[in-house]
N, C-alpha and C positions, 0 to 999 in steps of 0.2 A: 401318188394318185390323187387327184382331184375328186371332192366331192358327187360335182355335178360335173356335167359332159353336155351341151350344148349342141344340138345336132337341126342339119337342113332335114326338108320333109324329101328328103331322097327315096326313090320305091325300094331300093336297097335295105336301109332301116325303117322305115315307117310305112305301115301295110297301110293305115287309116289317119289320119286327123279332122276331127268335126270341128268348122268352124265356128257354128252356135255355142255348143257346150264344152268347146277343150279338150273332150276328151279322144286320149290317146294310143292307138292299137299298135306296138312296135313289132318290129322282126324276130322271132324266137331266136334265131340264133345271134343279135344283137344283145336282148334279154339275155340269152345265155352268157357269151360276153363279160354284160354286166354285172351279173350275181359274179363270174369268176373275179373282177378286181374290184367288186366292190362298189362302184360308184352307182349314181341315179342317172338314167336317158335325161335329158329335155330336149324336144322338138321345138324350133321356131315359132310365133304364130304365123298362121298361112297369113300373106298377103299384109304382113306388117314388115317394112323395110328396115327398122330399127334393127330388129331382133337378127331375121335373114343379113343384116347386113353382119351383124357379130363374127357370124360364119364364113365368110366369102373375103372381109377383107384381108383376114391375115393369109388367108390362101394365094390371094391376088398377089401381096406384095412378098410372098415366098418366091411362087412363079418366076415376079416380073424381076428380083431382085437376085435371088440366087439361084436359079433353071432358066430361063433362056437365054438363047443363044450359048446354051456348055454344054458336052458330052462327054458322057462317063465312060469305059471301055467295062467297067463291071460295077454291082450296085453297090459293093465293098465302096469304092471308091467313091459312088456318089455318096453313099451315108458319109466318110468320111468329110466331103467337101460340106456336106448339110452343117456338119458338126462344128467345123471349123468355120464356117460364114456365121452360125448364129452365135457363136461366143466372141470371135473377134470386130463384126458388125451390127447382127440385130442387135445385142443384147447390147453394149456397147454402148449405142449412136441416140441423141438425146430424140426423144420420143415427141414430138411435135403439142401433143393435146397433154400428158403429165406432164412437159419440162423437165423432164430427169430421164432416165436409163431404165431401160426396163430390168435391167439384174438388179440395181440398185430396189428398185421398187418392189421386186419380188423377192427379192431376203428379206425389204422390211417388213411386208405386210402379208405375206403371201408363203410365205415357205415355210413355216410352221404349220400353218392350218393343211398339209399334205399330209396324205395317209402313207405308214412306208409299205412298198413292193416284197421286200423282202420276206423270202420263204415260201412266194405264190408262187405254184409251177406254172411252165409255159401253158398259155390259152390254147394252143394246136393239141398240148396231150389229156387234155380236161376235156377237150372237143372232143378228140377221138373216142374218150370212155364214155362220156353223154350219148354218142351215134348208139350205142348198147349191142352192138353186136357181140361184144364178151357173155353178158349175158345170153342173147340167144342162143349160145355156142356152149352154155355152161360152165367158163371160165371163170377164174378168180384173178384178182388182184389184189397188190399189196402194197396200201400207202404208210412208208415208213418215214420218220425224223421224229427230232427231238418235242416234249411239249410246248404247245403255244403256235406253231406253224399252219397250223389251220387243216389237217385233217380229219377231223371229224367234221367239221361247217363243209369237206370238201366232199365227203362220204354220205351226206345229208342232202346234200344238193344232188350227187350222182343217183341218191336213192329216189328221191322228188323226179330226176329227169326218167328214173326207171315207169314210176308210176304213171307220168304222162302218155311215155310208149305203150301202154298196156299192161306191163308187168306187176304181178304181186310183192312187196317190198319188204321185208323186215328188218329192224335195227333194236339191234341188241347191244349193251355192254357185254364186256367178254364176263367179266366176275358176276355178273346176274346171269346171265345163261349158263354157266360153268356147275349155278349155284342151284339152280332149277333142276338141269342133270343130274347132280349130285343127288338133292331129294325127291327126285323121281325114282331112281335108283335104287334107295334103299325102303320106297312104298311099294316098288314094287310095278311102277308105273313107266319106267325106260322107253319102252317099246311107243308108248305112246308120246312122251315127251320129243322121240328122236322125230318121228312121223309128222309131228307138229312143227318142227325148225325143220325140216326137210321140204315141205312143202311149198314156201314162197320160190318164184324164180330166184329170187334174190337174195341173200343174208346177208345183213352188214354187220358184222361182228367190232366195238369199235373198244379199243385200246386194250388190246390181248397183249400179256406179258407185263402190263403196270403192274401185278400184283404175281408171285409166283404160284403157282398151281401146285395141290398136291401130285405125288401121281398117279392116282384113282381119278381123281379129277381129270388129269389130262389125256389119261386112257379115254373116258367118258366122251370129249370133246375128240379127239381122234375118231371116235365111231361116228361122229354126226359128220365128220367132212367125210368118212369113207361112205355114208349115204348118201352123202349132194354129190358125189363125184362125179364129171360129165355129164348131171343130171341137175343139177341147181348150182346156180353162180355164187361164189360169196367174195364178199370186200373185207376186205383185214387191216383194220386199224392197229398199230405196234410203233413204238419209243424204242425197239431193240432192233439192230441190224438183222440183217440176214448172214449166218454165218454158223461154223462150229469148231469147239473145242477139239480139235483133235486131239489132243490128250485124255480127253475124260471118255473120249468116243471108244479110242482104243480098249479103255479099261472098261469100256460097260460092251 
């Protein structure tokens, strides 16, 4: 992934561009988008050909170079042909204004400064849980893998799109809320801790299972999902699969 993203003033992406002062109104769900892989918009400036031109040539000579006059019978095949024209011609074929290749030029100077992909989920299932219908609906969700793959920054952003919708948000670590319960519990005070995390539409509970729970402890967090049930959403951040011991199941 590429830092910055270069984009025409299409109504698609760009609601507004002021050309006095620059500044920039993008499409929410462009924005959205963009927090999910991470890079910056930049829109053209209106009515400057340098910049618009950035955008439109390499389009022009995709078009003019690998799509017309071909037809695909399915778009498998046209990505394959895309694929196979840019690695055995664009990239290939000496570039007229560098003198050299554009692979060449992009190992040396350019393929290191990319951000990796890897471990982002697809942008259509991060869309879907932004729309927040799971919330309305009381639903919960479970984003699981290993650490370092970005679910918490992805559980933070879904809490953030919650709050723009309307919705009340909370995020919690698991072992600070587990920990709260706990001493609420033994003050005396439960009933009211449970009523307080029952309350937001939303709980984000984020990395349950880093640390093992007593089981008092996990009794205690058990009674706060059986409160939000069909009645408050929560998001569940976990490094453990989903799964069970059948053996220790049998014995307990």
């Amino acid at each position: 992934m590429t830092e910055d993203v270069l984009f025409d003033n299409a109504r698609a992406l760009v609601d507004r561009h002021d050309r006095l002062t620059g500044a920039v109104a993008y499409n929410a769900k462009l924005l959205a988008f963009a927090r999910h892989w991470g890079f910056r918009p930049k829109a053209c400036a209106p009515y400057r050909a340098r910049t618009k031109g950035k955008t439109e040539n390499g389009v022009g000579y995709v078009k003019k170079n690998a799509v017309a006059g071909r037809a695909f019978a399915t778009w498998d095949a046209f990505e394959a042909h895309l694929e196979a024209w840019s690695r055995e011609i664009a990239d290939a074929r000496i570039h007229g204004t560098t003198g050299e290749s554009p692979v060449a030029r992009f190992q040396r100077d350019e393929a290191g400064a990319l951000k990796p992909a890897a471990g982002v989920p697809p942008f259509r299932a991060a869309r879907d849980l932004a729309a927040g219908r799971w919330i309305a609906n009381g639903e919960n969700v479970l984003l699981l893998g290993p650490p370092g793959v970005g679910k918490t920054h992805l559980a933070i952003a879904l809490g953030r799109e919650a709050i723009l919708a309307g919705y009340a948000a909370l995020f919690m670590p698991a072992t600070a809320l587990v920990a709260q319960l706990a001493r609420a519990h033994v003050e005396g005070r439960l009933e009211d801790r449970l009523m307080h995390f029952a309350k937001p539409k939303l709980l984000i509970v984020d990395e349950l299972g880093y640390l093992p729970f007593e089981p008092s402890a996990a009794h205690l967090f058990f009674q706060l999902v059986s409160r939000r049930y069909e009645k408050g959403a929560m998001l569940i951040t976990s490094n453990r699969s989903v799964g069970c011991d059948r053996t220790k199941a049998s014995k307990d």
